[in-house]
Each structure stands twice: as C-alpha cells, then as structure tokens.
ZADO-1210 file (C-alpha; in nm, 4 decimals, padded with zeros to 6 digits):
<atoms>
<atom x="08.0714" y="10.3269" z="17.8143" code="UNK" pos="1"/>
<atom x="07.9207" y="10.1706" z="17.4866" code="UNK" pos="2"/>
<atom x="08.1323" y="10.0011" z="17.2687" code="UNK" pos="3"/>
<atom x="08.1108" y="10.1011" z="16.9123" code="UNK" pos="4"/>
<atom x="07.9657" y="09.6940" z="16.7958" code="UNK" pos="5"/>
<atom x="07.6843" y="09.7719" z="17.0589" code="UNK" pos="6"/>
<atom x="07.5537" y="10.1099" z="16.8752" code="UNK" pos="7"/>
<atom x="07.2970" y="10.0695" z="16.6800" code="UNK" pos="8"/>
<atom x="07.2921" y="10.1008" z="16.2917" code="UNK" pos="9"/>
<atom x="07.0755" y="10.2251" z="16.0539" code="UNK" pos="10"/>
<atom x="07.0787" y="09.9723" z="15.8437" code="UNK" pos="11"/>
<atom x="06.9641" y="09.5953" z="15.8618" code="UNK" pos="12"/>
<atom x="07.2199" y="09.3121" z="15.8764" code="UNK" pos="13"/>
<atom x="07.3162" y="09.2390" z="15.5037" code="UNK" pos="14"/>
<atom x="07.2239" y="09.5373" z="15.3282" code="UNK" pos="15"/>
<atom x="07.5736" y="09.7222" z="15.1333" code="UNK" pos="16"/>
<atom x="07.7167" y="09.9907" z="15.2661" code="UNK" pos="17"/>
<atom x="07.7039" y="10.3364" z="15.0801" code="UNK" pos="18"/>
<atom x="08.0722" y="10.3019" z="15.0064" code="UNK" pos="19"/>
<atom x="07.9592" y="09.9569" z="14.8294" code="UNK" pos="20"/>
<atom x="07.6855" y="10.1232" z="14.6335" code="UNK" pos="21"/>
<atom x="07.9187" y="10.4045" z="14.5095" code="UNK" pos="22"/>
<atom x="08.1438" y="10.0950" z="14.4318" code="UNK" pos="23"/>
<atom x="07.8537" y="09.9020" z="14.2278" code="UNK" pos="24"/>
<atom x="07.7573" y="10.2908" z="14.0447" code="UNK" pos="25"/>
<atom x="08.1599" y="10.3350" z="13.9538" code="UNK" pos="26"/>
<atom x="08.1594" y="09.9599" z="13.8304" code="UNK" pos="27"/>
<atom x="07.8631" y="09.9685" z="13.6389" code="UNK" pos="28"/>
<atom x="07.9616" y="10.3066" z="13.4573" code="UNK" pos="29"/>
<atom x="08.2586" y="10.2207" z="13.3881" code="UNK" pos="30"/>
<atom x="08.1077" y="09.9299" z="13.1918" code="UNK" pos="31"/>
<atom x="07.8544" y="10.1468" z="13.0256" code="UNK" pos="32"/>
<atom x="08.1334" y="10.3645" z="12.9070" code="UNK" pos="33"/>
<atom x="08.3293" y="10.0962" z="12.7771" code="UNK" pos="34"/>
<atom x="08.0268" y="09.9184" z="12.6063" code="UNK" pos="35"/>
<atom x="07.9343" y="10.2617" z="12.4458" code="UNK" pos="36"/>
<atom x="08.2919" y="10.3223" z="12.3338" code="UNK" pos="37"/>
<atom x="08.3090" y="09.9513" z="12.1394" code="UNK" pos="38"/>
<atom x="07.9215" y="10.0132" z="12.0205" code="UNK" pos="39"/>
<atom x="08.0742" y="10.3758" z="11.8552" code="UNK" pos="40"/>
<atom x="08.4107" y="10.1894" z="11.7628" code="UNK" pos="41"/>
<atom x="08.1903" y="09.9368" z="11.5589" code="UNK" pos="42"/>
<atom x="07.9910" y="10.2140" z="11.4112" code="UNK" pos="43"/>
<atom x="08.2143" y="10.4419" z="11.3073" code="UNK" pos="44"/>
<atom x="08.3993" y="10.1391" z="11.1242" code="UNK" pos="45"/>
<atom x="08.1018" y="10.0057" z="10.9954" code="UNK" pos="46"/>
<atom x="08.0860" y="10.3994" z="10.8665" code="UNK" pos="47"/>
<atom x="08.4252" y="10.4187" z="10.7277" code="UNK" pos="48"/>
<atom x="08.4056" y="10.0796" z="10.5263" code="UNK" pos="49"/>
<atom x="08.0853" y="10.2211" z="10.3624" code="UNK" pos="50"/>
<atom x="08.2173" y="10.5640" z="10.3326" code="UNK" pos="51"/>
<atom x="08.5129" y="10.4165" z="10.1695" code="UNK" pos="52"/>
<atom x="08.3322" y="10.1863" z="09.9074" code="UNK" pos="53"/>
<atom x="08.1338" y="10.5153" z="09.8036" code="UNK" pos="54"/>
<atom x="08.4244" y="10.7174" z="09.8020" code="UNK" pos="55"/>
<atom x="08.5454" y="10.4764" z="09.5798" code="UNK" pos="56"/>
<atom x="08.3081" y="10.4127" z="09.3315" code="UNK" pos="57"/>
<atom x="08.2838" y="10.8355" z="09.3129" code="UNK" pos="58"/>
<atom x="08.6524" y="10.8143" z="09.1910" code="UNK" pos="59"/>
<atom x="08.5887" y="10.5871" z="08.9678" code="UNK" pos="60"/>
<atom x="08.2393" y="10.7704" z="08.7976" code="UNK" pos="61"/>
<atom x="08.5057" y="11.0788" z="08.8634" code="UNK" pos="62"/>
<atom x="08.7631" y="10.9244" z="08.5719" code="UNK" pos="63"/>
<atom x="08.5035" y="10.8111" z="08.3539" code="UNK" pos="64"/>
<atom x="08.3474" y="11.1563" z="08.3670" code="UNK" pos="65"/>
<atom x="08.6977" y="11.3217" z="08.3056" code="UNK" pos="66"/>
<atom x="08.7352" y="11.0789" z="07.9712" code="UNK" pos="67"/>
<atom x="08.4407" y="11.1320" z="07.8471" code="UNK" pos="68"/>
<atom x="08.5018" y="11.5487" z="07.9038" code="UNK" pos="69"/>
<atom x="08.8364" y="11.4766" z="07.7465" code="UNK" pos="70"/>
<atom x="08.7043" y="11.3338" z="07.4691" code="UNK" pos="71"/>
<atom x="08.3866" y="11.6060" z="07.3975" code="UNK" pos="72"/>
<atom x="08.6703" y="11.8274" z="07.4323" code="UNK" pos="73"/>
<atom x="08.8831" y="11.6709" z="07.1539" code="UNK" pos="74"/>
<atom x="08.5411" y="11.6515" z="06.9187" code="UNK" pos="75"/>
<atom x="08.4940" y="12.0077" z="06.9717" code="UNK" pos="76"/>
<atom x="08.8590" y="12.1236" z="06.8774" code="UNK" pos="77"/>
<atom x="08.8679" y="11.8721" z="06.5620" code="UNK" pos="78"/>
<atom x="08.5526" y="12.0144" z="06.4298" code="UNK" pos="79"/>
<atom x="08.6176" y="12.3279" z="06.5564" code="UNK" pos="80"/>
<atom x="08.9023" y="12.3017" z="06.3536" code="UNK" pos="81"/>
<atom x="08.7889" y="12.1781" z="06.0065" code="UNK" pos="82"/>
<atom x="08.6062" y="12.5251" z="06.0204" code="UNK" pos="83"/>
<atom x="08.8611" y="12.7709" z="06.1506" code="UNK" pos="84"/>
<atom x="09.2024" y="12.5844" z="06.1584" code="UNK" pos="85"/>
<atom x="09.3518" y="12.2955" z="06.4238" code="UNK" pos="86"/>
<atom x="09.5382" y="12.5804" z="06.6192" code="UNK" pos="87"/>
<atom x="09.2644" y="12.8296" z="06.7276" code="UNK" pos="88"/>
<atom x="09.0016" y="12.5554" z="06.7660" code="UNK" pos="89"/>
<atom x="09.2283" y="12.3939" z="07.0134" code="UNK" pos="90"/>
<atom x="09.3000" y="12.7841" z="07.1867" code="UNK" pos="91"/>
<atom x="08.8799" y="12.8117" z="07.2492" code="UNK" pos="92"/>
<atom x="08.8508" y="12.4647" z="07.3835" code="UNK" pos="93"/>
<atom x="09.1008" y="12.5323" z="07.6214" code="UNK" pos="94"/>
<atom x="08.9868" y="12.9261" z="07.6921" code="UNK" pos="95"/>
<atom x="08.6084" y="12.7467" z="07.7557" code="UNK" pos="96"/>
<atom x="08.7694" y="12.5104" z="07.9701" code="UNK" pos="97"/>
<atom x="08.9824" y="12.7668" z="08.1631" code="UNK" pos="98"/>
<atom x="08.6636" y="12.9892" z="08.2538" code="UNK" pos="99"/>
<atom x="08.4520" y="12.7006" z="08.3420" code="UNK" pos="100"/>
<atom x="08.7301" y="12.5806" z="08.6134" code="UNK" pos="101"/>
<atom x="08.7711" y="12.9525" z="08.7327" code="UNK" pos="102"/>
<atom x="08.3829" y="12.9449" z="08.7727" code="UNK" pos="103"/>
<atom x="08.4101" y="12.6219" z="08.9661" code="UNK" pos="104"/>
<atom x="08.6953" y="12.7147" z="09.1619" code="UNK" pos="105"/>
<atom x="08.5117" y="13.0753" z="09.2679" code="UNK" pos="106"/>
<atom x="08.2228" y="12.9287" z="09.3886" code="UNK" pos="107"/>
<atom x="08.4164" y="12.6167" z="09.5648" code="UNK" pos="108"/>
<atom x="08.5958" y="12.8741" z="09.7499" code="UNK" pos="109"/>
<atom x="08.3059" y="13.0721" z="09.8706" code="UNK" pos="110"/>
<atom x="08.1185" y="12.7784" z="09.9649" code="UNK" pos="111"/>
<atom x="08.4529" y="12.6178" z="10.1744" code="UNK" pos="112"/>
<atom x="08.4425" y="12.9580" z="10.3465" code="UNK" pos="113"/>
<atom x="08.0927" y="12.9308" z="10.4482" code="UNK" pos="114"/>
<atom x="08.1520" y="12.5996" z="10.6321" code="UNK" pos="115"/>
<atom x="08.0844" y="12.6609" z="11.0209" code="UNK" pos="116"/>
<atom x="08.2734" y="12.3401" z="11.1706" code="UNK" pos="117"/>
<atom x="08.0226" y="12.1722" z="11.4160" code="UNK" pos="118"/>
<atom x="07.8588" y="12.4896" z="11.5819" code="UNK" pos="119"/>
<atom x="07.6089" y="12.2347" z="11.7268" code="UNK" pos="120"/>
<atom x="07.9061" y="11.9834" z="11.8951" code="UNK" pos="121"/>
<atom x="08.0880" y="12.2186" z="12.0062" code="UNK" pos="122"/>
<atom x="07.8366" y="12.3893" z="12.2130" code="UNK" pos="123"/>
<atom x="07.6878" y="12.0985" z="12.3729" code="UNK" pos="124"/>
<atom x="08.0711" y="11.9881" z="12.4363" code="UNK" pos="125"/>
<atom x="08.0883" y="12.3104" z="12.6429" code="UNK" pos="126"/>
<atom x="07.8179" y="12.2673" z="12.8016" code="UNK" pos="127"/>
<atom x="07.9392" y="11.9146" z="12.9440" code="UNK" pos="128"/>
<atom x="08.1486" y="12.0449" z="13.2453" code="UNK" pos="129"/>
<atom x="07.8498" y="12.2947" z="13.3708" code="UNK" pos="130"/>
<atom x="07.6162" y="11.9425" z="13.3788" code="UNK" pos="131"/>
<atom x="07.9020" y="11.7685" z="13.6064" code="UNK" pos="132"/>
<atom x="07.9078" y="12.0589" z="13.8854" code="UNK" pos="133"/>
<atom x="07.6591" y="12.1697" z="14.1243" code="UNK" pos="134"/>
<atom x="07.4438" y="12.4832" z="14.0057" code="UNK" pos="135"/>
<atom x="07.6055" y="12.7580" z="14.2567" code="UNK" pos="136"/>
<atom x="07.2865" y="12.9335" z="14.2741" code="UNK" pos="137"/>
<atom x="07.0842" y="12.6548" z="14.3757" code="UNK" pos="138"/>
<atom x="07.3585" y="12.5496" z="14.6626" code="UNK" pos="139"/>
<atom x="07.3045" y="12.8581" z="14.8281" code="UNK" pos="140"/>
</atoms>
C-alpha cells in the first residue's frame, strides 16, 4: 500500500501551491484596489478644491455682474424718466427685465430637460457583472 508522502507530485520541492498563488492574486488585488481607491480619493479632492476655487471666483464675477446690471438698470429708468416721468420709466425697466428672465428661465428649462445623466457610465456599469461570469455559450 503506498503511503500518501511516497506519491509523487507534480510539482518540485519549493515551488507554492495553487492555493498560495490564489493567496498571492487575492493579496495583490486587494492592494491594487486599495491603491486605486486612495489614487481616486486624492483626485477627486484635488478636483473639488479646484472646482471650489472656480466656483468661487464665478460667484464673485456673478455679484459684480448683478451690480453693474443693477446699476444700467437704474441709468435706464432715471433717464428714461427725465423723458416720460420716474413712474413708467421704472414700469419698462422692470417689464424688460421680466421678459429677459422668462427668456432665460424657458430656455434653462429646456436645456435641464435635455440632460441624459451618464448614458455612457451607466452602461459600462452594467456591463461589469457579464465581464465577472463565464460566457454560457462558450462553456458549453
């Protein structure tokens, strides 16, 4: 009767095992994952601090832009108003100002409805489970 030390093996004397390979492959993933998730981590808040300084300086050029339309406004009712009196001047500046938002607003709308989301992400994210399991036409 042989004794199971006395079969022979397929591989030589010091070599891993296949469970030790899968081992090293889980280990090493693992670590690429986690490396990948702290390089993405670092971008995205390198992203957000830049994204945040320009979102900034946008509110800012935002106000200064609303001023100075506050103030062409207020030129336009005064001499507006030399010509055809203080009250309807100011009524015109405000009836321009009311169609030019309803314009804006309209075509904000319309454009907000035309967003698709991320038609591209989300289907390559479905796609991600039909990578990880065996083609069952090529099994057969």
């Amino acid at each position: 009767m042989s004794h199971p030390a006395d079969l022979p093996t397929s591989q030589p004397p010091g070599s891993p095992s296949i469970g030790e390979l899968f081992a090293d492959v889980s280990r090493d993933l693992s670590e690429l994952i986690r490396q990948e998730l702290a390089l993405a981590k670092a971008e995205a808040t390198q992203s957000a601090t830049r994204a945040g300084a320009g979102a900034g300086m946008l509110a800012g050029a935002a106000l200064a832009g609303f001023f100075l339309l506050m103030f062409v406004s207020m030129a336009a009712w005064w001499t507006l108003g030399e010509a055809i009196g203080r009250g309807w001047s100011a009524l015109i500046v405000a009836l321009v100002w009311g169609v030019i938002g309803a314009v804006l607003a309209s075509q904000g709308r319309a454009r907000l409805k035309a967003v698709k989301g991320l038609p591209q992400t989300t289907e390559t994210v479905k796609r991600i489970p039909n990578a990880l399991t065996p083609d069952q036409e090529n099994a057969r």
